[in-house]
Every structure is written in structure tokens, then in C-alpha cells.
C-alpha positions as CSV (number, residue, x, y, z in Angstrom):
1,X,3.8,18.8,-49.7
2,X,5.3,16.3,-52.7
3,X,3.7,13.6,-50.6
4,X,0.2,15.3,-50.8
5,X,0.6,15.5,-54.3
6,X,1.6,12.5,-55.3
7,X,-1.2,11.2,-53.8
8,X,-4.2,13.8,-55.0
9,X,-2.0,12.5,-58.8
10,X,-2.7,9.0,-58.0
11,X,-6.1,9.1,-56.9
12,X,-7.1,11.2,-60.1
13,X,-4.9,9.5,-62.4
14,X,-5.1,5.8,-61.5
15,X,-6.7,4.5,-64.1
16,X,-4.8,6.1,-67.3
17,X,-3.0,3.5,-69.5
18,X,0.1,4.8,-68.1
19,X,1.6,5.1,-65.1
20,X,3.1,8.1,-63.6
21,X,0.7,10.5,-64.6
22,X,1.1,14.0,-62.3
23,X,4.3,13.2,-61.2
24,X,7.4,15.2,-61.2
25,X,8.8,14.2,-64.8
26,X,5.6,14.3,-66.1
27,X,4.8,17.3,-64.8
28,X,8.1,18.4,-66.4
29,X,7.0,16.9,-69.8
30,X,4.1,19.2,-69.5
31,X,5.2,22.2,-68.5
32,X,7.8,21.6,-72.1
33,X,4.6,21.2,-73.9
34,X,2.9,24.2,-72.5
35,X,5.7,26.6,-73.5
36,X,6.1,25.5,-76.9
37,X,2.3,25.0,-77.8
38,X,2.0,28.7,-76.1
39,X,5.1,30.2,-77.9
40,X,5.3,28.2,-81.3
41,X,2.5,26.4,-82.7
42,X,-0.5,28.2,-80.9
43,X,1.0,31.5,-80.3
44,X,-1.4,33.7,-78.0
45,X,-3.8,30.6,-77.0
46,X,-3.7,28.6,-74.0
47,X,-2.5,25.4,-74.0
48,X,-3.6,22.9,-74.4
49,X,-5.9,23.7,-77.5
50,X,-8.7,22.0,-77.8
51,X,-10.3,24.2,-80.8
52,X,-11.8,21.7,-83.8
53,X,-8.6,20.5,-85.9
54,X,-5.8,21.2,-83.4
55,X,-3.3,19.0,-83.0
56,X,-1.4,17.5,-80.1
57,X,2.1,18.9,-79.7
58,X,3.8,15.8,-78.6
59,X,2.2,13.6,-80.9
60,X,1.3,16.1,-83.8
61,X,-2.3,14.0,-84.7
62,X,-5.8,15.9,-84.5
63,X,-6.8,16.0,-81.1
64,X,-9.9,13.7,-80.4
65,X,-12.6,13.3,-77.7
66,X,-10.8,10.6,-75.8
67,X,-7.7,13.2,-75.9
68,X,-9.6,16.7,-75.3
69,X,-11.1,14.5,-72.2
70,X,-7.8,13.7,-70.7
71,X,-6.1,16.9,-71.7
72,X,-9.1,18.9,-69.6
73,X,-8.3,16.3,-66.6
74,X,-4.7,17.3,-67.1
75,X,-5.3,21.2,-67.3
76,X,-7.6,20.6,-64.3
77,X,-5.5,18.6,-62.4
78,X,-2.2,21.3,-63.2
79,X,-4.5,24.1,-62.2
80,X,-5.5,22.8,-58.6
81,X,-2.3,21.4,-57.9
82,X,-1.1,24.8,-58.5
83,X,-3.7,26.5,-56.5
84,X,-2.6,23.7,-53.4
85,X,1.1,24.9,-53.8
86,X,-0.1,28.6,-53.7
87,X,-1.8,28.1,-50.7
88,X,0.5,25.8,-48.8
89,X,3.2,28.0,-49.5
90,X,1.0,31.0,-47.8
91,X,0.1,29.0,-44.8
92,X,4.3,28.2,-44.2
93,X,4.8,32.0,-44.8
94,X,2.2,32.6,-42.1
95,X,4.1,29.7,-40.0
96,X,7.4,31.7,-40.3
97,X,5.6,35.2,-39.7
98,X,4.1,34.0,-36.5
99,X,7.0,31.7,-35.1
100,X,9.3,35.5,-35.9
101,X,6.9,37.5,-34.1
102,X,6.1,35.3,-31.3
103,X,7.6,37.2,-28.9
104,X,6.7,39.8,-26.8
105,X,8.9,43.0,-28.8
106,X,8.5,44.7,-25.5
107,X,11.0,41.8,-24.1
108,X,14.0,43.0,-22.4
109,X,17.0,41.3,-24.2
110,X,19.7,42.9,-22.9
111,X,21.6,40.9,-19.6
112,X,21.0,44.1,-17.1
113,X,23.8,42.8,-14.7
114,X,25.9,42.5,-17.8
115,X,25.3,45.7,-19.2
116,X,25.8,47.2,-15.6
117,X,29.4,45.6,-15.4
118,X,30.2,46.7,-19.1
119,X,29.4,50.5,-18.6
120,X,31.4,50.3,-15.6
121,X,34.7,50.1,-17.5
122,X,33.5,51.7,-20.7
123,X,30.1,53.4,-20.4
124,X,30.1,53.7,-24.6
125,X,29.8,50.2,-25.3
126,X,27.3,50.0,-23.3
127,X,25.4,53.1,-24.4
128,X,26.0,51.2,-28.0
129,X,25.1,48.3,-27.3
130,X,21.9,49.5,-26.2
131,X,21.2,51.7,-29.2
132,X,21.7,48.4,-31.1
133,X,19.4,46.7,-29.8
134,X,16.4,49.2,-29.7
135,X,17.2,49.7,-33.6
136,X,16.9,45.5,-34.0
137,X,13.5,46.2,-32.2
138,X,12.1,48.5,-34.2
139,X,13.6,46.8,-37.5
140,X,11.5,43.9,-36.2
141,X,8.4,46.4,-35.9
142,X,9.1,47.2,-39.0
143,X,8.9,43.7,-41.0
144,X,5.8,42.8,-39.1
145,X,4.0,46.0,-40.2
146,X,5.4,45.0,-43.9
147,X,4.1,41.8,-43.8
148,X,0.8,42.9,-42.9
149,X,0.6,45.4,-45.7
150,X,2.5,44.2,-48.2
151,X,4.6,46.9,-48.2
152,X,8.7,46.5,-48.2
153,X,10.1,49.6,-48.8
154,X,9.8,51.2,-45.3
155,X,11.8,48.6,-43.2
156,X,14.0,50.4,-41.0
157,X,17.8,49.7,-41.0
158,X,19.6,48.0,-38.3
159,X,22.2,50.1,-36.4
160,X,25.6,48.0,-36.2
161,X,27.2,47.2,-32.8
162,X,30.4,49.3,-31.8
163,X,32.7,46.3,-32.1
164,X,35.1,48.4,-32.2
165,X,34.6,49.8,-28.4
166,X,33.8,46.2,-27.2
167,X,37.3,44.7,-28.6
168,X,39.0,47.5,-27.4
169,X,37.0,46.7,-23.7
170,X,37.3,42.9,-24.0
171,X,41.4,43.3,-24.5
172,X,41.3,45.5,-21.7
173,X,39.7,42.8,-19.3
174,X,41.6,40.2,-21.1
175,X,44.7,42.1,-19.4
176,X,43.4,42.3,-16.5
177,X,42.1,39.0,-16.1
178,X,45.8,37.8,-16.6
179,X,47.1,40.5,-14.1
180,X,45.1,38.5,-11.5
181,X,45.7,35.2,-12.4
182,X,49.0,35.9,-11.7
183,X,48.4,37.3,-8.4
184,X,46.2,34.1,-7.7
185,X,49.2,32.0,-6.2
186,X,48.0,30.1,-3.3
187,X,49.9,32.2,-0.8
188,X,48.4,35.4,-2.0
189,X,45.1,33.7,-2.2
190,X,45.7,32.6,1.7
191,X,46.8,35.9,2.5
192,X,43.6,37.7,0.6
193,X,41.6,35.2,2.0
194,X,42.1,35.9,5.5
195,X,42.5,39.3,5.9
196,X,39.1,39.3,3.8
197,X,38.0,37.3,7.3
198,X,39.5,39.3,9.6
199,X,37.5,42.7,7.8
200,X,34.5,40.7,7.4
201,X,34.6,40.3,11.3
202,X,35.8,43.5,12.2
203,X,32.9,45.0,10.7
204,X,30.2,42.8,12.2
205,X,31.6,43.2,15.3
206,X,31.3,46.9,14.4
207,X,27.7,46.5,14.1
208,X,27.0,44.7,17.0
209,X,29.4,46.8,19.4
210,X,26.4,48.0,21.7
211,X,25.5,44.1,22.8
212,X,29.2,42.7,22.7
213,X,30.0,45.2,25.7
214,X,26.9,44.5,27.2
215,X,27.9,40.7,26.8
216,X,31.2,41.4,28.2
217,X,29.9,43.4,31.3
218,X,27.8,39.7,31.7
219,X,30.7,37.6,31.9
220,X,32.1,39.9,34.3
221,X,29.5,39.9,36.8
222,X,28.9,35.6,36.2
223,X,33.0,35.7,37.0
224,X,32.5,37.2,40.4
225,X,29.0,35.5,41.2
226,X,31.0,32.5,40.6
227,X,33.9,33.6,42.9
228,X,31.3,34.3,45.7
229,X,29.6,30.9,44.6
230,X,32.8,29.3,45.5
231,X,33.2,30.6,48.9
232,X,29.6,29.4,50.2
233,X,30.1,25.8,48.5
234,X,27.9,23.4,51.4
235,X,30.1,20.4,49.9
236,X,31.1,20.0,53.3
237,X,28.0,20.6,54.8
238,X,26.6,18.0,52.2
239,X,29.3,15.5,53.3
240,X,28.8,15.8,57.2
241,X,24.6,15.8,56.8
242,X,25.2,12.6,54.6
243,X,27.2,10.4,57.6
244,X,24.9,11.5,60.1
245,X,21.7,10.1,57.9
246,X,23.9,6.9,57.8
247,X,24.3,6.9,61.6
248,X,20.7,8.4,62.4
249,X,18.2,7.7,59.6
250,X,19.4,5.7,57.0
251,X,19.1,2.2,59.0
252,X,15.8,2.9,60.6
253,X,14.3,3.8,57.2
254,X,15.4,0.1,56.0
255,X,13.9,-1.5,59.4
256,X,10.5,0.7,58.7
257,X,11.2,0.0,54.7
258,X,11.0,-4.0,55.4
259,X,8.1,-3.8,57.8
260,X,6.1,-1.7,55.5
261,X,7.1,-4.3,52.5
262,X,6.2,-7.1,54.4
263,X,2.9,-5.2,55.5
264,X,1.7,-4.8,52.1
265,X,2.8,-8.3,50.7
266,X,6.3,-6.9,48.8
267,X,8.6,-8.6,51.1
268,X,9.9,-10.4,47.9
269,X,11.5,-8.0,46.7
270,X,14.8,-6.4,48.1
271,X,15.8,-3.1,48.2
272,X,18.4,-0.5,49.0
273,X,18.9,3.1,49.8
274,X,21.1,5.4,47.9
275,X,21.8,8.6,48.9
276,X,22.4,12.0,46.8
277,X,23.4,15.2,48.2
278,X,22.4,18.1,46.8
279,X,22.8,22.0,47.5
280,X,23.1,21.1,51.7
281,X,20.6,18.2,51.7
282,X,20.9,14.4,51.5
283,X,18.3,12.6,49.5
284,X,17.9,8.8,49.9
285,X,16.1,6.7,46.5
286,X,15.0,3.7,46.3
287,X,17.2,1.3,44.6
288,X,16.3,-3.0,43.6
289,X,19.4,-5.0,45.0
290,X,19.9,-7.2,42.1
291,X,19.7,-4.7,39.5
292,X,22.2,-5.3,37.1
293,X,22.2,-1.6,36.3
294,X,22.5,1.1,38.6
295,X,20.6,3.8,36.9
296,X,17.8,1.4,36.5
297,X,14.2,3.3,37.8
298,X,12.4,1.1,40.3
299,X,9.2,1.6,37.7
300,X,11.2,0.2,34.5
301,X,11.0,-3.6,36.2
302,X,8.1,-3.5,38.5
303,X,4.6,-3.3,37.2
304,X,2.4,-0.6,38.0
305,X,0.5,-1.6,40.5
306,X,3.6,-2.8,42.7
307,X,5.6,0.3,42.3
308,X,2.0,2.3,43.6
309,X,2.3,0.1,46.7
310,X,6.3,0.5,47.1
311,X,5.5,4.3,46.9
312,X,3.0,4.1,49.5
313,X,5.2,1.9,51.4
314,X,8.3,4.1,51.1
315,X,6.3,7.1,52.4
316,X,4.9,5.1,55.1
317,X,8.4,3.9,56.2
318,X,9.7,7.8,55.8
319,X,6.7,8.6,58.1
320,X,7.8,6.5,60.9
321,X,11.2,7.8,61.2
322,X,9.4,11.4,62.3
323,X,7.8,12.3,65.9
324,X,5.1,14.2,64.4
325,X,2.0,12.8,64.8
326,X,0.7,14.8,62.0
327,X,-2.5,14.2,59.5
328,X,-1.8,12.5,56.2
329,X,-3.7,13.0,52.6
330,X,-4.1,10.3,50.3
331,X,-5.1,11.6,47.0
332,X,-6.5,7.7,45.0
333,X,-4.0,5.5,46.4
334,X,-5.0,2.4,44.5
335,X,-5.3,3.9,41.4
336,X,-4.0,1.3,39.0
337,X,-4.0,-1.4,41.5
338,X,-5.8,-4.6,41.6
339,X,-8.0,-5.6,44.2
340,X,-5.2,-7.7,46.4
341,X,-3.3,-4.3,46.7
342,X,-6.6,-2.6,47.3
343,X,-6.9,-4.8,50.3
344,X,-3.8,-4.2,52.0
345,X,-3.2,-0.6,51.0
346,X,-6.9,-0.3,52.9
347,X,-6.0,-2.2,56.1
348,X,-2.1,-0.8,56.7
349,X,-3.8,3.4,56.2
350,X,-6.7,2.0,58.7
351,X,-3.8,0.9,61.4
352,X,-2.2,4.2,60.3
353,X,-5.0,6.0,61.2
354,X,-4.9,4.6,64.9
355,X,-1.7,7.3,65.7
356,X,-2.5,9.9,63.5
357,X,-5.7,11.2,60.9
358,X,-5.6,9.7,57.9
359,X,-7.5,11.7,54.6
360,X,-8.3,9.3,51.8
361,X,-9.8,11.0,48.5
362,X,-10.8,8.7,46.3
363,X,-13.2,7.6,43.4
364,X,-12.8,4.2,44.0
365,X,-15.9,2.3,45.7
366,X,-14.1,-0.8,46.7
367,X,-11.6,0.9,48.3
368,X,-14.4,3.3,50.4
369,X,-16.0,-0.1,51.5
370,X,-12.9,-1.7,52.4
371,X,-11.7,1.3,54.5
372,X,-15.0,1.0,56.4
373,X,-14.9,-2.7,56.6
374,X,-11.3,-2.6,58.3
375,X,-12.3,0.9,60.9
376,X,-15.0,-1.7,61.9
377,X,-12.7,-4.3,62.9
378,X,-10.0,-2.0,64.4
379,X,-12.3,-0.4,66.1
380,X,-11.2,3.4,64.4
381,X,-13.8,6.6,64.0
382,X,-14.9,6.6,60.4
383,X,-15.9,9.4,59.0
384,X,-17.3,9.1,55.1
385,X,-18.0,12.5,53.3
386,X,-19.0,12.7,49.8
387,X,-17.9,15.5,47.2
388,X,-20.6,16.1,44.5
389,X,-21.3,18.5,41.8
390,X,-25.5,19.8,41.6
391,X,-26.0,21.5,38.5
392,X,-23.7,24.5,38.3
393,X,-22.5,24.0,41.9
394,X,-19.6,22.0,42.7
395,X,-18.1,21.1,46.2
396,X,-21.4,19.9,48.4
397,X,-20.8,18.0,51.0
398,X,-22.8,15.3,51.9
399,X,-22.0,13.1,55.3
400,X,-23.4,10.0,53.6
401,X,-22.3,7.3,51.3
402,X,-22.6,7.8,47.5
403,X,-25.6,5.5,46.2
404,X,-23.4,2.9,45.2
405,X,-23.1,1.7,48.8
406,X,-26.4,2.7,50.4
407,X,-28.5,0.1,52.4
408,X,-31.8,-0.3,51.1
409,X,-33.8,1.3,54.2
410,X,-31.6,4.6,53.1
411,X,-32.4,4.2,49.5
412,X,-36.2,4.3,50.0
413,X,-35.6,7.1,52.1
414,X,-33.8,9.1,49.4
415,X,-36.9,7.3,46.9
416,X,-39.6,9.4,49.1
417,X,-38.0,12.7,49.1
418,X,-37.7,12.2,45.0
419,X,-41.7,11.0,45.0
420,X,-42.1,14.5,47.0
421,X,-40.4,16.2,44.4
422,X,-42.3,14.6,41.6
423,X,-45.4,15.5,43.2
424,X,-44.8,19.4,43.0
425,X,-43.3,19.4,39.4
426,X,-46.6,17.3,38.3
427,X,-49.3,19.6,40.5
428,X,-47.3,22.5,38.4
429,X,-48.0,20.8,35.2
430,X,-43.3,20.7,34.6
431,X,-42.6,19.3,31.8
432,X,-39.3,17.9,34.0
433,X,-42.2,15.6,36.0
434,X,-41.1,12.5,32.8
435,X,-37.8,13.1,33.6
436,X,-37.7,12.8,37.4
437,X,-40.3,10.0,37.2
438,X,-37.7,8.3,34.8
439,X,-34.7,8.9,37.4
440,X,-36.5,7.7,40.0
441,X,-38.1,4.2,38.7
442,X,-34.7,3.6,37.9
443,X,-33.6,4.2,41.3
444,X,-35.9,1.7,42.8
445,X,-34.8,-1.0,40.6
446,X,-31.3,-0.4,41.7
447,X,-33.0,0.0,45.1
448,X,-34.7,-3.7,44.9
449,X,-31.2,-5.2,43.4
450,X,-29.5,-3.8,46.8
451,X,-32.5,-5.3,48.8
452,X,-31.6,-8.5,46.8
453,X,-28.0,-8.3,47.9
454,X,-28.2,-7.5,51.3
455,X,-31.5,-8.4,52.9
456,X,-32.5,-11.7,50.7
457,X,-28.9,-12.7,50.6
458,X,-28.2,-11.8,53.9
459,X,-24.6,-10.0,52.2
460,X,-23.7,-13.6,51.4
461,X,-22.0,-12.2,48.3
462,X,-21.6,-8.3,47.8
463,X,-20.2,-6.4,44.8
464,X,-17.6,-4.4,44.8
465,X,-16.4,-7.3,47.7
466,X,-14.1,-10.1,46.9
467,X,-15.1,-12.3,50.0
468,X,-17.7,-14.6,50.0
469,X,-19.5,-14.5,53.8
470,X,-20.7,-18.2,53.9
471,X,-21.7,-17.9,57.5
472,X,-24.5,-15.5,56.9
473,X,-26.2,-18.3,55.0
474,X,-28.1,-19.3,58.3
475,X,-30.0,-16.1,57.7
476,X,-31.2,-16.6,54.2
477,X,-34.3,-17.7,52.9
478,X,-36.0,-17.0,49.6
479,X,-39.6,-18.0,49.4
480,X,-41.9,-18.6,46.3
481,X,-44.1,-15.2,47.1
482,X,-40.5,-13.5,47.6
483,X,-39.3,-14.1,43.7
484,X,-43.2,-12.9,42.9
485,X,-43.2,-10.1,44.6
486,X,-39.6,-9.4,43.5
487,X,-40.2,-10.3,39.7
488,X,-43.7,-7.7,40.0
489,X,-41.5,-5.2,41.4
490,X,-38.2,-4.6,39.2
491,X,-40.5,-5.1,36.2
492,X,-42.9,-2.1,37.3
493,X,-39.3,0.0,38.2
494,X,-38.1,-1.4,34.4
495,X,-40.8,-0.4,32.5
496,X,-40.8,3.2,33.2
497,X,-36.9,3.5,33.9
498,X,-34.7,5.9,31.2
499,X,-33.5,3.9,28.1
500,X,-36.8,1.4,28.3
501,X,-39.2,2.5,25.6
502,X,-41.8,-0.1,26.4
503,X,-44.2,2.4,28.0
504,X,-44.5,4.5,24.5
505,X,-44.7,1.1,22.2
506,X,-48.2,0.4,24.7
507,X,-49.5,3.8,24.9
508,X,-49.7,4.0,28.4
509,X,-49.7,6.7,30.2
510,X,-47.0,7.7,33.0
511,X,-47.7,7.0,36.5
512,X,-48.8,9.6,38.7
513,X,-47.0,10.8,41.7
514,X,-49.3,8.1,44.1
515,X,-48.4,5.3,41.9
516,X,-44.9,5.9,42.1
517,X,-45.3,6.4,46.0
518,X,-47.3,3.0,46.0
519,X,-44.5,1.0,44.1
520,X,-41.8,2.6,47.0
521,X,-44.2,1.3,49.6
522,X,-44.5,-1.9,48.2
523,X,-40.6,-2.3,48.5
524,X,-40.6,-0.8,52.0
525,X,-43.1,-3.2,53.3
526,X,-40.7,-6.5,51.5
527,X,-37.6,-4.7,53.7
528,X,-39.4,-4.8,56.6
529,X,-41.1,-8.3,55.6
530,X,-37.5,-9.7,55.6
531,X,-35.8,-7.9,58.5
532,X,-38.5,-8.8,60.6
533,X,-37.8,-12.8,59.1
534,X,-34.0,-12.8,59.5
535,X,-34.0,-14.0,63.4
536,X,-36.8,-17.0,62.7
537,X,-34.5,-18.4,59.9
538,X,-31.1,-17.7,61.7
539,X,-33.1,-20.0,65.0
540,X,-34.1,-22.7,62.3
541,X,-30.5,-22.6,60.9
542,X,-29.0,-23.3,63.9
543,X,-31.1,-26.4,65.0
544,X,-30.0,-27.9,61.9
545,X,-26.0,-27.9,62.5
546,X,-27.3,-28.3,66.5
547,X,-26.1,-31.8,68.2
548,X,-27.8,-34.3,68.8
549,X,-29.5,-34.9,72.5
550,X,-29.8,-38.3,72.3
């Protein structure tokens, strides 16, 4: 607050002839002045005079213009600054009002759990203490209500604490509190301590009573289970079972272990049989002879794909140690497996399946075609049967190969009977006739790729095959008309395929059922064109590696 005034001073009196003007010795000096002009030489007027012909009271000359002009500034200024304390002086009384009454008066002052405790030993200092503190509350009330109205004479009095009840209580629990320190020695406190423990425990196990005896009557029955347990023990049983494996099995499963290894390629790596009993049966794993570690898994060191084919060839070799001749189900063999393993996994269940049925199931189309490629040359009954799902049926059967591996003459089989449905669903105006038209346009390109590979090519080079059949060169032959007549034909099959939006970016329309039937033809008729060929060209082939009969 002086700050403020010092500087509303300096700002109206900055440019008096001299300095210090409003400060607190001048203000001082006026205040001196004010009283004696007021009381002795202009009793009952206000100072400062400024009627004609007064004089100044400090300098006692007749009061001019210059003078009654700075003595109004000085009035003025002593009048506002006066008005500026009056007010700041109100807004910190406010401050202090609010800051006091801040709080909620309906707060709970009192420490319950400490009042609690107190009234335990001496419920009247605690009934005082209480009375105390509601009569601070409404002394409180009180002043707040006075300070809104201006009005002091109604505060209420403040009721005094009964110190003398709470010195009396606190020199009672002083007492005490030394009574117990002197009980506190560590052996009491050991002694307190436990038997604290052993009540503590006492009385849960009080509470719990109904499942301890239960949990006793368990550990009972466990006991004898065990004692019966002990008297059927097939330890020995284990034992004996074990050294007749070692005379009867356990060597014949290594001969039919090495020969199954060797079958499949794995004769480079060595392995041994360990045997575990357990419960009245001898179990025999597989175990790598230079493995540093004993509890080392066969699948931690070899790769995926070799421990596939040391499974298969561990089942094979426990297979042969048996008289059944019983059926065998493969469920994806070569899954993981590259196509070497493929190979001989196919070959070894094909000689298998020479004593004994052998069920493959599998996804995998180069193990279907290698299976059939290997019954061929063994001379072994194939059967192929496909699984397939049609709309919300799953489970059909169907004797013949998937798609994948049909020979064209099949395909355009399969080709007519879709042209036959796409003749119904158009002659009933269904909107599925794009959709089956799509399907099967893109089945006859697929249909003149297989005629590419097999017929043209004469199976020179086949997917899903990783043998190239150079003798069935002599058979090929690919003509100038043939890449026409193929070019015309997959780009017909192309255009109106699914995923080929050339058809809509010309505007043409889709083809009608006899179109469709007309492009199947046209494929049919190159087949036959080129089966018809294949003994001409093989006959011309020959005469070219023939010798010479001169």
C-alpha cells in the first residue's frame, strides 16, 4: 500500500519545486498544519483556507493563486489518498473475513478415534471436550453473522476446555504408559509375543475346525492308498519287460531303424535307443549318438524337415518288428518337407503298401502325383479319392483327381457339363449365368495351359514334377498354326475369365451358352489334332537318331 502511494504522490507531484511532496514526512508536516489552522488560527473552517486575505500557516503571507492552486492539489491529493487507504483497508478486512470463514463450519474437527480412546478411560473429558468445540463453532457463527451486520454485541462466548479432567486423564496414562514400559523387557515381550501366536492360531484353527478334520480324514485315506500303492509296485515287472525288449526288440528295431534311415536318405546320422519304463511298460526314444547332452530332443538339432522323415522312419522301423499286416493312415506326411523328402517319403509308403494298405491324406499335390507316379512303377492298386466341400455340404467323395492334376480330355469333359449348366441358368434368365460363365472361361484357360503341358510338350516338363523327361522330346512338335490357334484361344478364355475387366471397358456383351460351347470345341478338336499327331512325329524322331545303312 505505501508503494502505491508513493507512486500516485510522484506522478501528481513531480513537477513541484520540491521534492518529496506526498510523502510520509510531508504528509506529517501537513497533517501539523491541518490541526493548528483548524484549532488556532481558523477555528471552525477547514483547512487549508483559501478565503480572500487568509494566510498560510507555515509561512504566515497572504495566500495567492500560485498557492490556493497547489494547496487545492494538496487537499485533493490528501482526500483521495485517504479514500485509497479506506478502501484498501476494507478489501484486507474482506481478505481476513473470507480466509476465517473459508471453511466448511459443518467440518468435523474433532479426531473420532481419539475421542473414542479418551472416553474410554474418562468419558467427561470427552463429553467436554466435545461441548468445547461445538461452542468454538457457534462463536465462529457468531462473528461471521457480526461481520455481515455490523453488529458486535451478540458474539457468543467460548466455553473453556476441562483441563482440569484431561491432566488429571493424561497423568493417569502417563502412569500407565510407564507401568508397561517396564513390563517391555525383551523376555516379556518374547513371552507376550508368542503366546499372542499361539491364540492367534488357536482361534483360526477354531474357525476352520470343520475342513481341518476333513483334511485329516484325507491324509488318512492318501496314507493307506499309498500303503496299497506300495504292495502292487510293477518295478519288477518294469525291470524284467525292459531285458526282454533288449533280448527281443530292442536290436531288431535298430536293424529296421538303419534300413529305414538309409531308405529315406538319413543314413548320416546315427542314432540310439533309450529305454524308459514306466507304470509296467518299457518305452524306447530316439536318441543322436554324438549328442553332447543327453536330454537333448532329436528336434532341438535337426531341422524340420529331417526330424518329419526320422518320425516317419521310426514308425516304419517300429512297424516291422510286428506280424500284423494291418492298414496304416498317414495324415500330411510331408508337411514341412522339401521336395527331396517328398520323393522318398512317396516311394518307401508305395513299397509299404505292397504288404499292407497304406491311407495317405493329404493336401499336397506333389506328393498325390508322386504317389501315383511310383504305384505305376511298382506295379501297386491306386486308388485316388478326393474330399471336397459344395456349398454347405462337406465330405463328398469324388473318385477322381482334383483339377490340379486332370488331363486335358477330362477337363473338357468337366468344361461341357459346366456349358450344360450355363445353358439352364441363362434360358431361366439367373442372374448366376455371369458368374458361372466367368468360372468356366477361366477353366478353359487352365484347361489349354494343361493341353500345353502335356499334349504340346509331350510332359517334357510338368509342374508340380522335379524331373525333366527328355526322352519324350521325340514326340513334340509345335507348329506355326499351333501357337495361332493357341494364342486365339487363351485370349478368348482371358477375356471373359473373373478378375479380367476387359469385356466391360469394350462394352461387349457376354457370350452365350453356344459360344462358350464353341470355344470348348475348338480346344477339343486341337486335343485330338495333337493326339492323333504324336505317332507321325515320334516315327520322324526316330529316323533322325536311326543308323546309318550305308
Amino acid at each position: 500500500m505505501k508503494r502505491t502511494s508513493d507512486e500516485f504522490s510522484k506522478m501528481t507531484f513531480d513537477r513541484e519545486p520540491l521534492p518529496g511532496v506526498g510523502n510520509a514526512v510531508w504528509r506529517s508536516m501537513f497533517e501539523a498544519a491541518k490541526q493548528y489552522s483548524e484549532q488556532i488560527a481558523y477555528p471552525g473552517r477547514n483547512f487549508p483556507n483559501l478565503d480572500e486575505g487568509s494566510r498560510c500557516v507555515l509561512c504566515q503571507h497572504v495566500i495567492g493563486a500560485d498557492a490556493k492552486d497547489r494547496f487545492e492539489r494538496f487537499r485533493e491529493f490528501v482526500t483521495q489518498d485517504l479514500a485509497f487507504k479506506a478502501s484498501h483497508a476494507r478489501e484486507l478486512f474482506n481478505a481476513a473475513i473470507d480466509k476465517m470463514f473459508v471453511a466448511d463450519a459443518k467440518q468435523d474437527y474433532l479426531d473420532e478415534n481419539l475421542l473414542e480412546e479418551i472416553g474410554e478411560s474418562s468419558p467427561v473429558a470427552a463429553a467436554g471436550i466435545v461441548e468445547a468445540v461445538d461452542s468454538l463453532k457457534r462463536r465462529a457463527e457468531s462473528i461471521r453473522m457480526a461481520c455481515e451486520t455490523g453488529v458486535w454485541d451478540m458474539i457468543s462466548p467460548a466455553k473453556t476446555v476441562c483441563y482440569r479432567e484431561l491432566s488429571r486423564e493424561s497423568r493417569s496414562l502417563a502412569s500407565k504408559a510407564k507401568e508397561y514400559d517396564a513390563l517391555a523387557t525383551p523376555e516379556e515381550k518374547a513371552r507376550l509375543k508368542e503366546e499372542l501366536t499361539s491364540l492367534s492360531q488357536r482361534k483360526i484353527l477354531c474357525e476352520n475346525k470343520e475342513d481341518v478334520m476333513g483334511f485329516l480324514g484325507q491324509l488318512k485315506n492318501t496314507h493307506r492308498l499309498k500303503m496299497v500303492f506300495d504292495d502292487a509296485l510293477t518295478t519288477g515287472i518294469t525291470r524284467k519287460q525292459s531285458e526282454l525288449m533288449d533280448k527281443a526288440v530292442t536290436e531288431e528295431l535298430r536293424t529296421h531303424l538303419r534300413d529305414e534311415l538309409k531308405a529315406l536318405g538319413l543314413d548320416y546320422l546315427a542314432f540310439k535307443y533309450d529305454k524308459r519304463g514306466a507304470i509296467g511298460t518299457t518305452l524306447h526314444q530316439l536318441r543322436l549318438v554324438n549328442a553332447q547332452k543327453t536330454n537333448i530332443a532329436v528336434g532341438d538339432i535337426l531341422s524340420d524337415g529331417e526330424t518329419r522323415a526320422v518320425a516317419v522312419a521310426g514308425f516304419l522301423a517300429e512297424l516291422q518288428t510286428t506280424s500284423s499286416n494291418n492298414g496304416i493312415v498317414f495324415d500330411d506326411p510331408v508337411c514341412s518337407l522339401d521336395h527331396t523328402w517328398r520323393e522318398k517319403i512317396a516311394e518307401r509308403l508305395i513299397q509299404e503298401s505292397r504288404h499292407r494298405q497304406v491311407i495317405v491324406f493329404t493336401h499336397d499335390i506333389v506328393l498325390l502325383l508322386s504317389l501315383e507316379h511310383y504305384a505305376g512303377r511298382c506295379n501297386v492298386p491306386f486308388i485316388r479319392q478326393s474330399i471336397r466341400r459344395q456349398g454347405p455340404q462337406c465330405g463328398i467323395i469324388d473318385p477322381e483327381h482334383p483339377w490340379e492334376t486332370l488331363p486335358p480330355k477330362k477337363r473338357i469333359e468337366i468344361l461341357r457339363v459346366m456349358r450344360t449348366r450355363a445353358s439352364e441358368c441363362f434360358a431361366a434368365n439367373d442372374p448366376n449365368y455371369k458368374k458361372l460363365l466367368q468360372l468356366g472361361y477361366g477353366y478353359l484357360r487352365e484347361a489349354w495351359e494343361r493341353t500345353i503341358e502335356i499334349l504340346l510338350f509331350a510332359d517334357t516338363v510338368q509342374r508340380y514334377r522335379n524331373a525333366i523327361h527328355t526322352q519324350n522330346l521325340r514326340y513334340v512338335e509345335v507348329r506355326d498354326e499351333d501357337y495361332k490357334r493357341i494364342y486365339i484361344g487363351v485370349e478368348n478364355a482371358s477375356r471373359w475369365l473373373a478378375g479380367h475387366d476387359e469385356a466391360a471397358a469394350t462394352g461387349a456383351p457376354y457370350p452365350k451358352p453356344d459360344q462358350f460351347l464353341q470355344d470348348i470345341e475348338n480346344l477339343a478338336t486341337f486335343v485330338k489334332e495333337l493326339q492323333n499327331r504324336r505317332n507321325d512325329t515320334e516315327e520322324r524322331r526316330k529316323s533322325l537318331i536311326a543308323p546309318s545303312s550305308d
